[in-house]
PDBQT receptor file of N, H, CA, C and O in Angstrom, charges set to zero:
ATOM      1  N   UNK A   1      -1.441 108.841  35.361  1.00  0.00    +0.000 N 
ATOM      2  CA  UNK A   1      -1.122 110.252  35.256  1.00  0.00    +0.000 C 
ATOM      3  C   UNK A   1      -1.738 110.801  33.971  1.00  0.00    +0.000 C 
ATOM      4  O   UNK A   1      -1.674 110.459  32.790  1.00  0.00    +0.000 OA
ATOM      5  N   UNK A   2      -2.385 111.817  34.663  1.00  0.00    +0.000 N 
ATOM      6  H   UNK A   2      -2.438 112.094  35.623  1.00  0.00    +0.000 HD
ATOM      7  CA  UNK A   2      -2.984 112.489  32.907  1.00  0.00    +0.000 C 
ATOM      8  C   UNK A   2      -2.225 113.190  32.092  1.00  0.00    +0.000 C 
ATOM      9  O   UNK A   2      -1.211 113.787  32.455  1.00  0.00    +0.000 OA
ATOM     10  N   UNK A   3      -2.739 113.157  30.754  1.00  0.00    +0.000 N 
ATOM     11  H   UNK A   3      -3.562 112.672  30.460  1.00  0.00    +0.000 HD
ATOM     12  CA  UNK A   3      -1.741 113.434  29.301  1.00  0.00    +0.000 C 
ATOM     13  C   UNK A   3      -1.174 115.279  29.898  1.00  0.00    +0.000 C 
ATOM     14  O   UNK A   3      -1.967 116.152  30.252  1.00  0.00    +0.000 OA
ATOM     15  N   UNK A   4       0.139 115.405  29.853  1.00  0.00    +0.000 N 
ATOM     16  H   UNK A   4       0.782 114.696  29.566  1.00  0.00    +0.000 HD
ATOM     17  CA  UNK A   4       0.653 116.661  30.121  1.00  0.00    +0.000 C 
ATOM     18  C   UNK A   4      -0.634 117.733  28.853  1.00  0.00    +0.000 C 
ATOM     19  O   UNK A   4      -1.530 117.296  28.131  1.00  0.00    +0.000 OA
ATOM     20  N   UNK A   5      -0.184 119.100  29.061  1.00  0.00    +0.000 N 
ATOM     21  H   UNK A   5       0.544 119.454  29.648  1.00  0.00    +0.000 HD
ATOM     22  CA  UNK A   5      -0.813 120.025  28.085  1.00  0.00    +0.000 C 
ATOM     23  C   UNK A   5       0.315 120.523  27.421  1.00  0.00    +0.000 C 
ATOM     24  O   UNK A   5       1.395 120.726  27.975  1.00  0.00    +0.000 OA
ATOM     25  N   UNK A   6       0.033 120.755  26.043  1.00  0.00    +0.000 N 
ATOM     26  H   UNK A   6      -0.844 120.590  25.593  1.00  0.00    +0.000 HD
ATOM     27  CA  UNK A   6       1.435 121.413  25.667  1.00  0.00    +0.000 C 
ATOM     28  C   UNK A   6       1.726 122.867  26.075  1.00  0.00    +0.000 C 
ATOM     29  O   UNK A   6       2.849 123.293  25.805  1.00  0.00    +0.000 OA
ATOM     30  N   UNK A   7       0.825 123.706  26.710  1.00  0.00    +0.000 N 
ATOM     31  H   UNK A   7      -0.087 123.361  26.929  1.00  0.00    +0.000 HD
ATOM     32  CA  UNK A   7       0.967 124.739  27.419  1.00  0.00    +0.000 C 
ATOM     33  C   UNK A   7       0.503 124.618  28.779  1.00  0.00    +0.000 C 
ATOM     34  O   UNK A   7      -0.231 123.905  29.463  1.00  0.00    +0.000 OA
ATOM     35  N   UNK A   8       1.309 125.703  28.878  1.00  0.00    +0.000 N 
ATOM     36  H   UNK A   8       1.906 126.283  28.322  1.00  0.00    +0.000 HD
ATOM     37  CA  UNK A   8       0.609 125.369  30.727  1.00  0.00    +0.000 C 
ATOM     38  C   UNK A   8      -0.645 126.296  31.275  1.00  0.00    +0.000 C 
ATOM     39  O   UNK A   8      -1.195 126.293  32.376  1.00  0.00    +0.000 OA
ATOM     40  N   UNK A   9      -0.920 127.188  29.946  1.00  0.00    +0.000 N 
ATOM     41  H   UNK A   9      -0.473 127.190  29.052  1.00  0.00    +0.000 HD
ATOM     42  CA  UNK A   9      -2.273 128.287  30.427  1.00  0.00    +0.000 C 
ATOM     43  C   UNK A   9      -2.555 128.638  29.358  1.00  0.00    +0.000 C 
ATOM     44  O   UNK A   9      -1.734 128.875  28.471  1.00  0.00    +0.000 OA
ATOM     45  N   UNK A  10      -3.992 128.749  29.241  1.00  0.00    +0.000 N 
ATOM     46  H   UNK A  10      -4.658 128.556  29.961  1.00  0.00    +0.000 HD
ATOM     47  CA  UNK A  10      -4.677 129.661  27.880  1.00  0.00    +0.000 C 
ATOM     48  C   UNK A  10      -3.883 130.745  27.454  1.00  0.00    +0.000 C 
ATOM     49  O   UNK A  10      -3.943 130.991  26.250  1.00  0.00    +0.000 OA
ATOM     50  N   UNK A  11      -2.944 131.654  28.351  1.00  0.00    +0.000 N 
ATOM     51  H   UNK A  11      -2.895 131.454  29.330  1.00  0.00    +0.000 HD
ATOM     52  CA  UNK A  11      -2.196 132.559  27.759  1.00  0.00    +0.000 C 
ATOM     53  C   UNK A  11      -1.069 132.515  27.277  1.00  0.00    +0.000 C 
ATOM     54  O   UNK A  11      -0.615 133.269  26.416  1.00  0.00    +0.000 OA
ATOM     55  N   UNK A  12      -0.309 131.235  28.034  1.00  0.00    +0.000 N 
ATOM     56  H   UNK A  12      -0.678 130.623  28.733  1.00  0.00    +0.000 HD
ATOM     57  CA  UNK A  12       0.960 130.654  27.118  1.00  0.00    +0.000 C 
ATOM     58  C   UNK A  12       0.819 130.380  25.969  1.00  0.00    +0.000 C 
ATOM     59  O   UNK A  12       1.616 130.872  25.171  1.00  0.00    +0.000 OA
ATOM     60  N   UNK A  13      -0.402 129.367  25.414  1.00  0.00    +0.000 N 
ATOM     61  H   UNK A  13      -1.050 128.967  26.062  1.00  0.00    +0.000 HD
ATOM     62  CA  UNK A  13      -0.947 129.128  24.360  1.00  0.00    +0.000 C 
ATOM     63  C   UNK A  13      -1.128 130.213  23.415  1.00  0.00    +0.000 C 
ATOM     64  O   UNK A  13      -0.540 130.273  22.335  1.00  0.00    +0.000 OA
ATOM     65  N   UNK A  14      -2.058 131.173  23.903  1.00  0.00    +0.000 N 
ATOM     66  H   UNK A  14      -2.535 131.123  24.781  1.00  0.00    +0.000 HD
ATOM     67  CA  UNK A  14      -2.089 132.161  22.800  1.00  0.00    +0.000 C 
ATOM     68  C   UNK A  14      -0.803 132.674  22.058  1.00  0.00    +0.000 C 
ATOM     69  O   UNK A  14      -0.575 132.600  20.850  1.00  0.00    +0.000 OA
ATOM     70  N   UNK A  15      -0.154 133.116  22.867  1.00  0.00    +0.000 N 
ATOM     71  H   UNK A  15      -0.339 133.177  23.848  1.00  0.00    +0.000 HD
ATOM     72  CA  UNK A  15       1.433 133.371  23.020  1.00  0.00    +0.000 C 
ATOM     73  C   UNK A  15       1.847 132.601  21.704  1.00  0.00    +0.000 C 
ATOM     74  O   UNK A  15       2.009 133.033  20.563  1.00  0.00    +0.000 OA
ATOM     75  N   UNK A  16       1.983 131.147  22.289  1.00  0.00    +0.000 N 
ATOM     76  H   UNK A  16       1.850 130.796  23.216  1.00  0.00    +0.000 HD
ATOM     77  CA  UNK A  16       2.910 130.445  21.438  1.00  0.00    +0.000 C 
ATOM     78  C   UNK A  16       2.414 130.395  20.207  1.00  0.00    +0.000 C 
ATOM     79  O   UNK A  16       3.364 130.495  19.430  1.00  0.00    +0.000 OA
ATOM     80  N   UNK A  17       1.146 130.264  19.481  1.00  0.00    +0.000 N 
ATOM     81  H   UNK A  17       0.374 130.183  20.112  1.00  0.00    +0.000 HD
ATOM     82  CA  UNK A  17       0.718 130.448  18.747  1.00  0.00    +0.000 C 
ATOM     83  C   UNK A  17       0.696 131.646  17.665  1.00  0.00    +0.000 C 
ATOM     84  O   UNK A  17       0.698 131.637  16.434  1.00  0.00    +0.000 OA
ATOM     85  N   UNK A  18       0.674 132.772  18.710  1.00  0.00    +0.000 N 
ATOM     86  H   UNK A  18       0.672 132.779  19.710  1.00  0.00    +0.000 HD
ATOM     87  CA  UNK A  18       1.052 133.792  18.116  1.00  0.00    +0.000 C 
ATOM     88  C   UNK A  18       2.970 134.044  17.126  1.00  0.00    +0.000 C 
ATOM     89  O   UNK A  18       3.363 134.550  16.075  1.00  0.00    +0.000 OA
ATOM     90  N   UNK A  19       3.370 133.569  17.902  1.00  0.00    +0.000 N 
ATOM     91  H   UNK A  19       3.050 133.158  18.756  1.00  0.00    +0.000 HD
ATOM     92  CA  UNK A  19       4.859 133.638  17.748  1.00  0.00    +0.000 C 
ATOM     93  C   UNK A  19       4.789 132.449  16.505  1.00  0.00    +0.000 C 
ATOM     94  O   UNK A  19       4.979 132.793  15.339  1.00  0.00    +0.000 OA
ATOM     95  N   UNK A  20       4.544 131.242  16.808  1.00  0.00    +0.000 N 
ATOM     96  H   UNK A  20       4.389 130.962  17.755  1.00  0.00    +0.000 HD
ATOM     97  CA  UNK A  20       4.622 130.667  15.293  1.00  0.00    +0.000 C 
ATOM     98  C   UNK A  20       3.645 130.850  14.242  1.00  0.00    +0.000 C 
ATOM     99  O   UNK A  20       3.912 130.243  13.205  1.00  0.00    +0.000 OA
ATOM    100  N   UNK A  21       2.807 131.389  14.245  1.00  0.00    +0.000 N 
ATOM    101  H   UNK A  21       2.590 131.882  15.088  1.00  0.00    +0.000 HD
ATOM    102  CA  UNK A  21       2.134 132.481  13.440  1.00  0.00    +0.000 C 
ATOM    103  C   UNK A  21       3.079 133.222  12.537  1.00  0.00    +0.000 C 
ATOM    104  O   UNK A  21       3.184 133.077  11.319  1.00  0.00    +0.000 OA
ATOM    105  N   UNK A  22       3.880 134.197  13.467  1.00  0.00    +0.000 N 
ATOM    106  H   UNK A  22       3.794 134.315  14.456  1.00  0.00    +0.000 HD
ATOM    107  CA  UNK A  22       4.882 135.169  12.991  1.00  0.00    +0.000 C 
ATOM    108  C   UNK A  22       6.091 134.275  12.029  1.00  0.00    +0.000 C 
ATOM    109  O   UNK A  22       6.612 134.606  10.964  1.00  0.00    +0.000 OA
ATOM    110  N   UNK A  23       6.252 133.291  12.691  1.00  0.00    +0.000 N 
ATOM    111  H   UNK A  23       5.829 133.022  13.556  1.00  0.00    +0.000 HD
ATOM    112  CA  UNK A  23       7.584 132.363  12.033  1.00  0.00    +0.000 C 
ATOM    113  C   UNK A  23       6.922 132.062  10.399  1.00  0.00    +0.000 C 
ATOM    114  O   UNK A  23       7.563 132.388   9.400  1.00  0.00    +0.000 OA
ATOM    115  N   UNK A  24       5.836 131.533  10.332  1.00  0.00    +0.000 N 
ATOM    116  H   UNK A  24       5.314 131.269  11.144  1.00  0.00    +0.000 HD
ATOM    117  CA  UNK A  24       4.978 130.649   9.545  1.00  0.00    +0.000 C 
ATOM    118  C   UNK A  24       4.647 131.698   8.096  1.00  0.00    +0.000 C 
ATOM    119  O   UNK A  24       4.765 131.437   6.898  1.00  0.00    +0.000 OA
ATOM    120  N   UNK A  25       4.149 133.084   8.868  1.00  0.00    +0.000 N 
ATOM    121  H   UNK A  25       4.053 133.296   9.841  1.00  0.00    +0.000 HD
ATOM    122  CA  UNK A  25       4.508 134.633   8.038  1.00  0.00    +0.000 C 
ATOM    123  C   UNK A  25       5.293 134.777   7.649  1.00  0.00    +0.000 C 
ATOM    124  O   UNK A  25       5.037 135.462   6.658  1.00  0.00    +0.000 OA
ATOM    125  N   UNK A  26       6.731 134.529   7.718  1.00  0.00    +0.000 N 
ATOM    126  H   UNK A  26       6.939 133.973   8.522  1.00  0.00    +0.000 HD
ATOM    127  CA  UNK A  26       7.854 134.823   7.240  1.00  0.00    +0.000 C 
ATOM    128  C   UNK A  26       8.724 134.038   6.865  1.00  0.00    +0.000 C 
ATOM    129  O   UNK A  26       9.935 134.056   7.082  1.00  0.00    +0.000 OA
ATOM    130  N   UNK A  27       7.918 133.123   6.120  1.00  0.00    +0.000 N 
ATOM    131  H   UNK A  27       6.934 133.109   5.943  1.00  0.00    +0.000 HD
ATOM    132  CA  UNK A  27       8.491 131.920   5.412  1.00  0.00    +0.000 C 
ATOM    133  C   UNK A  27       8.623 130.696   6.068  1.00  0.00    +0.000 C 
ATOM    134  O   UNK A  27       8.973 129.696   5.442  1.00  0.00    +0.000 OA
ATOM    135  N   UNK A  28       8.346 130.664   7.430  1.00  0.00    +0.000 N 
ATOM    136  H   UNK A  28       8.061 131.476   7.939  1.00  0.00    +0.000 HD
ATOM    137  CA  UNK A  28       8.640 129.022   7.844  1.00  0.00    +0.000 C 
ATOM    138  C   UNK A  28       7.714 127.899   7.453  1.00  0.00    +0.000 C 
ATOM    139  O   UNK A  28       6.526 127.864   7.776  1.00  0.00    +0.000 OA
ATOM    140  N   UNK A  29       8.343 126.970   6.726  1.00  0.00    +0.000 N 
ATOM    141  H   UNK A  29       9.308 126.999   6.464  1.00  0.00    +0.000 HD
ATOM    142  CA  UNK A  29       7.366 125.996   6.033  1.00  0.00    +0.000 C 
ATOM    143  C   UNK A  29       6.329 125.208   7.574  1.00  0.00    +0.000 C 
ATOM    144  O   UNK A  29       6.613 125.094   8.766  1.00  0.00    +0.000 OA
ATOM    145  N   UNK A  30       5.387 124.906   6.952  1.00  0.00    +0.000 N 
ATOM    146  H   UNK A  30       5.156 124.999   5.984  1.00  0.00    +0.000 HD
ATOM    147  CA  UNK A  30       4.343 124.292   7.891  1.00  0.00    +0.000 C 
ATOM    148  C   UNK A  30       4.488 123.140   8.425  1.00  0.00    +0.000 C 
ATOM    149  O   UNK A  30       4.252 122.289   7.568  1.00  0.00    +0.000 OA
ATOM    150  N   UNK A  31       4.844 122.530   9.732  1.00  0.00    +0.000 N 
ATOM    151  H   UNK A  31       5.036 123.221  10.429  1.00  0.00    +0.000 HD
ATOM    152  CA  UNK A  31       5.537 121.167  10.524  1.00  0.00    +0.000 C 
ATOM    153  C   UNK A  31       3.841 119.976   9.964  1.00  0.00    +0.000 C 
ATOM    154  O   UNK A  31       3.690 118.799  10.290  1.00  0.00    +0.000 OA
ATOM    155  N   UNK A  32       3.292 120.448   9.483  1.00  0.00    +0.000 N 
ATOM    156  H   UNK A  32       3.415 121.405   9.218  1.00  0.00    +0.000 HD
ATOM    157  CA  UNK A  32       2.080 119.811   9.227  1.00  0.00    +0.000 C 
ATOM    158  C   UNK A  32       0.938 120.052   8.146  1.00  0.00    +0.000 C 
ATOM    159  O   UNK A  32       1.109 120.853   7.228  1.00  0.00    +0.000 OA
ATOM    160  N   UNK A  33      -0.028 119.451   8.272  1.00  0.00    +0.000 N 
ATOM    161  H   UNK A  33      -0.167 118.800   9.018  1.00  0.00    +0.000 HD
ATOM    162  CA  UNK A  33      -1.206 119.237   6.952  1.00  0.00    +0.000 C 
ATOM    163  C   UNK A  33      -2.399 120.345   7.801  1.00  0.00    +0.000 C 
ATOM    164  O   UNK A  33      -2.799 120.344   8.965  1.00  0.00    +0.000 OA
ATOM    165  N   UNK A  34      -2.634 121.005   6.930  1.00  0.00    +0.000 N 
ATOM    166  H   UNK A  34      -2.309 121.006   5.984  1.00  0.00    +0.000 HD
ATOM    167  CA  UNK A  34      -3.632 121.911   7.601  1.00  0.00    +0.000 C 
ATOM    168  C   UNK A  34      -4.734 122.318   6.937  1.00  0.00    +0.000 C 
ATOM    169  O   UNK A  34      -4.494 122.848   5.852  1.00  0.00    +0.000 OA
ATOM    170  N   UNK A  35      -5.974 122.227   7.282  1.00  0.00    +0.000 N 
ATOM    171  H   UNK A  35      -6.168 121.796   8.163  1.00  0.00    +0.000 HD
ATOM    172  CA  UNK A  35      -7.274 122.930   6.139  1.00  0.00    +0.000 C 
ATOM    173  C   UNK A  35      -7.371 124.204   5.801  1.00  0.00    +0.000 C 
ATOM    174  O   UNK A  35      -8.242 124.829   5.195  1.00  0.00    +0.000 OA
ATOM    175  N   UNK A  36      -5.983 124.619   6.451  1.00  0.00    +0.000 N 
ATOM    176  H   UNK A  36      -5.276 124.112   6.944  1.00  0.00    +0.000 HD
ATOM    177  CA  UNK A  36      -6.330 126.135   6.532  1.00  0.00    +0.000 C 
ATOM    178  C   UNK A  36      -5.177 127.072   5.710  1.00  0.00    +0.000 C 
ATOM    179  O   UNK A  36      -4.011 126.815   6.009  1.00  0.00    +0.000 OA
ATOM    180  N   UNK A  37      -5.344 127.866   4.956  1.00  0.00    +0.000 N 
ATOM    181  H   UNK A  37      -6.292 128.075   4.714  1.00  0.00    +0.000 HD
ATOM    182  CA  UNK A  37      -3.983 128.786   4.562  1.00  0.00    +0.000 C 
ATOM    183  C   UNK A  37      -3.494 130.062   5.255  1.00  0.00    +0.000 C 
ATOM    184  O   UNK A  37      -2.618 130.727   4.704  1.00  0.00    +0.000 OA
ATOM    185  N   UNK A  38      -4.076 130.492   6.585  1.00  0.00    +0.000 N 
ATOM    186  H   UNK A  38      -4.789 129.952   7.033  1.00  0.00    +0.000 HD
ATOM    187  CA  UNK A  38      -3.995 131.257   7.570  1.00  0.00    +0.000 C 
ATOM    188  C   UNK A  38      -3.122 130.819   8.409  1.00  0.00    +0.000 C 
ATOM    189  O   UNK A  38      -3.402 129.811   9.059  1.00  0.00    +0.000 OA
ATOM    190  N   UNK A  39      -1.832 131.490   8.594  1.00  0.00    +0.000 N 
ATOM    191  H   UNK A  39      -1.604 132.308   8.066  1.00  0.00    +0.000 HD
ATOM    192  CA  UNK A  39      -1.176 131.569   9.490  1.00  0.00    +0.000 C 
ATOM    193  C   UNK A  39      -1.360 131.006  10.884  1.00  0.00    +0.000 C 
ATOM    194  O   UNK A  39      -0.614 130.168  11.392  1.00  0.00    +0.000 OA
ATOM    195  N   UNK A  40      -2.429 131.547  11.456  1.00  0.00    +0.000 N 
ATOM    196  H   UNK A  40      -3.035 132.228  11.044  1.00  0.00    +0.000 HD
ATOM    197  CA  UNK A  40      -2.528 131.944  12.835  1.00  0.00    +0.000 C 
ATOM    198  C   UNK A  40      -3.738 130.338  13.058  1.00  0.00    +0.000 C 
ATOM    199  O   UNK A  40      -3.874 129.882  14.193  1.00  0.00    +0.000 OA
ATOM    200  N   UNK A  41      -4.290 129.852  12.168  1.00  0.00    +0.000 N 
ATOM    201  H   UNK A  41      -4.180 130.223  11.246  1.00  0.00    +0.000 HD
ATOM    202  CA  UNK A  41      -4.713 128.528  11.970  1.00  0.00    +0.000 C 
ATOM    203  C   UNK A  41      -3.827 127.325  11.880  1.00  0.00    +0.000 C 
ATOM    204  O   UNK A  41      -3.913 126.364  12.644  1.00  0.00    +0.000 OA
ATOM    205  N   UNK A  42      -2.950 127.441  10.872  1.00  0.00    +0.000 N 
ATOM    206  H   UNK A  42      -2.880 128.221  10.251  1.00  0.00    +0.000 HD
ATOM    207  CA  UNK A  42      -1.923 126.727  10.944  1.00  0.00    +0.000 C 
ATOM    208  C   UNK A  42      -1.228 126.515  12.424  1.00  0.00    +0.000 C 
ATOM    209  O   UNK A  42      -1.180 125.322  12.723  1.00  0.00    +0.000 OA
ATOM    210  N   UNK A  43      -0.837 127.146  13.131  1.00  0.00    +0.000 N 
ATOM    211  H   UNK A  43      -0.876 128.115  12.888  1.00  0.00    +0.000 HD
ATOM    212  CA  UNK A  43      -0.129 127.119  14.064  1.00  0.00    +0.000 C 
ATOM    213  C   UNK A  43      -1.351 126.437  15.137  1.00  0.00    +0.000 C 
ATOM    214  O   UNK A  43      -1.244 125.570  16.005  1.00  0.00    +0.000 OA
ATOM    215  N   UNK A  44      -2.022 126.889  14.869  1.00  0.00    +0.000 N 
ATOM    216  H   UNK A  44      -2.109 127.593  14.164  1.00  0.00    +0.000 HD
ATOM    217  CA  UNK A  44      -3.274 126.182  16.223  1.00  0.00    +0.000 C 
ATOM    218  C   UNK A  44      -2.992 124.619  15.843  1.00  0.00    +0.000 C 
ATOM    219  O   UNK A  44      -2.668 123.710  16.607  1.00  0.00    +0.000 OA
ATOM    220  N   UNK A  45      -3.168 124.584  14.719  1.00  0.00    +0.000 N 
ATOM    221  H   UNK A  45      -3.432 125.322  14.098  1.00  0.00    +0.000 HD
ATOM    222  CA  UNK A  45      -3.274 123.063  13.940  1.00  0.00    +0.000 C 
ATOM    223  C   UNK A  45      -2.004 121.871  14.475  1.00  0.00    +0.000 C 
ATOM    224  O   UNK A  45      -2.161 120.684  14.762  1.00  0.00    +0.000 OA
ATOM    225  N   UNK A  46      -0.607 122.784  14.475  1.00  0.00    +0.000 N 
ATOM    226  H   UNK A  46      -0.479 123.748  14.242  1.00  0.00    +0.000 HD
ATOM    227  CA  UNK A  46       0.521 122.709  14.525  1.00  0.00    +0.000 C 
ATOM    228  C   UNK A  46       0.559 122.157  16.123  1.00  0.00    +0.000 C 
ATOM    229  O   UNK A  46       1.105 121.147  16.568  1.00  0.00    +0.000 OA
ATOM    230  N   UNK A  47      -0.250 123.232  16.839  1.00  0.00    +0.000 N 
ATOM    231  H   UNK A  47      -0.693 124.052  16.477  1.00  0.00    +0.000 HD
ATOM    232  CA  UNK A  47       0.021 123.030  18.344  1.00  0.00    +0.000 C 
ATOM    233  C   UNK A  47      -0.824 121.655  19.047  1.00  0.00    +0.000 C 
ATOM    234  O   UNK A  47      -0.385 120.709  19.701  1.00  0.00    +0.000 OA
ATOM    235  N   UNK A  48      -1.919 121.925  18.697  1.00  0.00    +0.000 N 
ATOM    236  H   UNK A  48      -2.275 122.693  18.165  1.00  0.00    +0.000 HD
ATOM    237  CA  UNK A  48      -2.836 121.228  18.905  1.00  0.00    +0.000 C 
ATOM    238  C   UNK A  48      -2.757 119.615  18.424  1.00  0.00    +0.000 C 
ATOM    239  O   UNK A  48      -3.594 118.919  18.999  1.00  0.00    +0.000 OA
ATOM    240  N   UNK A  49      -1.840 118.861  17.408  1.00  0.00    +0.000 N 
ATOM    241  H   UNK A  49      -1.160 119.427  16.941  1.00  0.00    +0.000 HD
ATOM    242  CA  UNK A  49      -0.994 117.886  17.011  1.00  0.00    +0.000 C 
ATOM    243  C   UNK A  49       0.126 117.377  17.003  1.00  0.00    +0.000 C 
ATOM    244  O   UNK A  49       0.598 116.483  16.301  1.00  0.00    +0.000 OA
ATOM    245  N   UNK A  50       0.934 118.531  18.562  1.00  0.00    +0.000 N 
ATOM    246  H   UNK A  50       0.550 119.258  19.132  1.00  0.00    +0.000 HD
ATOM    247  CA  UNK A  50       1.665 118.573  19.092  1.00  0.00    +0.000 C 
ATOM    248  C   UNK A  50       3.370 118.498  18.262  1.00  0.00    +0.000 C 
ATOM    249  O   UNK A  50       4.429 117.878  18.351  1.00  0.00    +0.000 OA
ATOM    250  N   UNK A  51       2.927 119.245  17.710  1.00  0.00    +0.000 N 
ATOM    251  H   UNK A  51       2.066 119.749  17.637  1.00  0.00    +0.000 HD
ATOM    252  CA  UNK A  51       4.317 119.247  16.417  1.00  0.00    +0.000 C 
ATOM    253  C   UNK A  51       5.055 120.986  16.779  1.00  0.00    +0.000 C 
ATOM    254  O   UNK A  51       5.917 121.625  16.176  1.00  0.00    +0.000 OA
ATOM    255  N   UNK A  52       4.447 121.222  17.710  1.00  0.00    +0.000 N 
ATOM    256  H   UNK A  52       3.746 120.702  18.199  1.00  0.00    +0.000 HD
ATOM    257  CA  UNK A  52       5.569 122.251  17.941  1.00  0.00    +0.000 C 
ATOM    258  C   UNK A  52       5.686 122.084  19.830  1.00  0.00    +0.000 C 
ATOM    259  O   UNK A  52       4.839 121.520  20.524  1.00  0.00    +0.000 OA
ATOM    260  N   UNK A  53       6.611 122.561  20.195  1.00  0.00    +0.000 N 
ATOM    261  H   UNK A  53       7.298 123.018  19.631  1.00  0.00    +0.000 HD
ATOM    262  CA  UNK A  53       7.343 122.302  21.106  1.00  0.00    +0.000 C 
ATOM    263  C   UNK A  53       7.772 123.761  22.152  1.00  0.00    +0.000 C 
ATOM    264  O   UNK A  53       8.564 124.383  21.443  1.00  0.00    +0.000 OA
ATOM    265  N   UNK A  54       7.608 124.495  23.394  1.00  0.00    +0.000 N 
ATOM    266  H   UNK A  54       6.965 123.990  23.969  1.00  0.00    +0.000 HD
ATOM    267  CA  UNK A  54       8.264 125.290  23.674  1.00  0.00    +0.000 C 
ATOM    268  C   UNK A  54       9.101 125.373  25.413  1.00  0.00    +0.000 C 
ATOM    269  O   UNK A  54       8.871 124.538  26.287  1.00  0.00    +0.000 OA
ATOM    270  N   UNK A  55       9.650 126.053  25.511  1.00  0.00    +0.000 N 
ATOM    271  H   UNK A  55       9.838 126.731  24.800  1.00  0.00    +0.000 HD
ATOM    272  CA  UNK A  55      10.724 125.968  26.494  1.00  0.00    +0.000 C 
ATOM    273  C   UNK A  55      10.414 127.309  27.497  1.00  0.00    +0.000 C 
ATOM    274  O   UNK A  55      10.379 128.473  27.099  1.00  0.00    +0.000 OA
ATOM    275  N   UNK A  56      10.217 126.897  28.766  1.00  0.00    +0.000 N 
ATOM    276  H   UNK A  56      10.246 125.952  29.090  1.00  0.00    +0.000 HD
ATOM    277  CA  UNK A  56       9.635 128.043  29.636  1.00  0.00    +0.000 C 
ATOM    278  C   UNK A  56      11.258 128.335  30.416  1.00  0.00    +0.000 C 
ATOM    279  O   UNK A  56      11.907 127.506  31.055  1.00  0.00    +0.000 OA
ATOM    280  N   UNK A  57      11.651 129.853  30.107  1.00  0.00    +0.000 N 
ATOM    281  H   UNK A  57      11.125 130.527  29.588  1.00  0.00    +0.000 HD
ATOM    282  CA  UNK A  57      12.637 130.250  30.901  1.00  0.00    +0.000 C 
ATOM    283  C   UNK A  57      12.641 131.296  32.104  1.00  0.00    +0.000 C 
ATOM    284  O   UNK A  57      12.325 132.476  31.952  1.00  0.00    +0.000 OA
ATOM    285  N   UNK A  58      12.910 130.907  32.939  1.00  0.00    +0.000 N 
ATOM    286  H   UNK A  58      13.166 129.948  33.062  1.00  0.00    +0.000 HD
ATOM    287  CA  UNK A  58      12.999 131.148  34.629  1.00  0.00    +0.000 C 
ATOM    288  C   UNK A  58      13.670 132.282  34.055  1.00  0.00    +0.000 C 
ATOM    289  O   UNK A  58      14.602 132.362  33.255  1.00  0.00    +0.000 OA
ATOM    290  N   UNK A  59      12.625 133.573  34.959  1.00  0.00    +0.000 N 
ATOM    291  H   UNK A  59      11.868 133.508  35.609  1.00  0.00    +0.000 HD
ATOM    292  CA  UNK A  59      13.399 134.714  34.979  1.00  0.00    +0.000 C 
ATOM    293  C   UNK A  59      14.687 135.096  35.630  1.00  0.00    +0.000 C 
ATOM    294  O   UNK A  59      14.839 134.164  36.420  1.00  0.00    +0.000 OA
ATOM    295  N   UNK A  60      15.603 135.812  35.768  1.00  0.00    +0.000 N 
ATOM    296  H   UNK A  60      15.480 136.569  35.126  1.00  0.00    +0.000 HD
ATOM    297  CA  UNK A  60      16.704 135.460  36.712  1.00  0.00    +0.000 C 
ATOM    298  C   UNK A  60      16.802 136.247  37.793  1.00  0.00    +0.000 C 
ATOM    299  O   UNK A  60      16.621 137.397  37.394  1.00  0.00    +0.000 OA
ATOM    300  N   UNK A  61      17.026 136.237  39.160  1.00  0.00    +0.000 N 
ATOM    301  H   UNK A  61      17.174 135.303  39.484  1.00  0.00    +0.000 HD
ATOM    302  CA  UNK A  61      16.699 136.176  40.821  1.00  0.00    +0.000 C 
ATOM    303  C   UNK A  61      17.579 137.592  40.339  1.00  0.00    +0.000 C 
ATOM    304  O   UNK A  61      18.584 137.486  39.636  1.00  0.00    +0.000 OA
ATOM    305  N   UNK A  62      16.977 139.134  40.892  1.00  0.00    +0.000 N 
ATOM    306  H   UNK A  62      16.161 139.220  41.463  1.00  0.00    +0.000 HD
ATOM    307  CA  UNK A  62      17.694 140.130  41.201  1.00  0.00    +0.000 C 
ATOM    308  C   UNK A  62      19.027 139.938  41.687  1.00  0.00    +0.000 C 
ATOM    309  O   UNK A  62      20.004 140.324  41.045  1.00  0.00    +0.000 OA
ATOM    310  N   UNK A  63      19.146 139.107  43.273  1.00  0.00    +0.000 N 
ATOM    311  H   UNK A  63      18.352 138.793  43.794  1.00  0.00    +0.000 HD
ATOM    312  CA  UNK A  63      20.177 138.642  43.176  1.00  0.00    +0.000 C 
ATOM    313  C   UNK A  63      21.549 138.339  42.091  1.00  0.00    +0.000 C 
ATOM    314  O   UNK A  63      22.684 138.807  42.182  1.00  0.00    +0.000 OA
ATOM    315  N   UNK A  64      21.132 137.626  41.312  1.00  0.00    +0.000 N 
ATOM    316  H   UNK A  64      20.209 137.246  41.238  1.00  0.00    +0.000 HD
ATOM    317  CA  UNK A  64      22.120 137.072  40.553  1.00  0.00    +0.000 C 
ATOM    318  C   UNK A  64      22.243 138.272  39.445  1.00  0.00    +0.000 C 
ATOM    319  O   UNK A  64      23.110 138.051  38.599  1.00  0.00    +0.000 OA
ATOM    320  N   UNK A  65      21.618 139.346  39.319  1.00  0.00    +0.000 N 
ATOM    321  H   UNK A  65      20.914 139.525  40.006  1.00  0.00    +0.000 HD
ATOM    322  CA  UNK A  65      22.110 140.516  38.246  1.00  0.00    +0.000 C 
ATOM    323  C   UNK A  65      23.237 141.133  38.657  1.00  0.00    +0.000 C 
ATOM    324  O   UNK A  65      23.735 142.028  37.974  1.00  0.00    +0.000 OA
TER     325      UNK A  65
């Protein structure tokens, strides 16, 4: 079985990246070693060494509103 992706689409990715970008901006220390002092690098760095992690939530069925 091949290695999972830590996203499931180029746009989740951007996404997630973006968002710990924002965290990383506003003080969240860096889960890792990075060449870079850019935010939005860091987090690629972060993702891409699989040190960050995210959780896909199921929208909820009209029904159930």
């Amino acid at each position: 079985m091949a290695d999972r992706e830590p996203f499931q689409n180029k746009y989740s990715l951007v996404k997630g990246a973006a968002r710990r970008a924002r965290q990383l901006q506003s003080g969240a220390p860096a889960l890792g070693v990075s060449n870079s002092t850019k935010a939005c690098r860091v987090a690629q760095d972060e993702i891409r060494v699989g040190k960050v992690t995210y959780t896909v939530v199921a929208k909820p069925s009209p029904a159930s509103l």
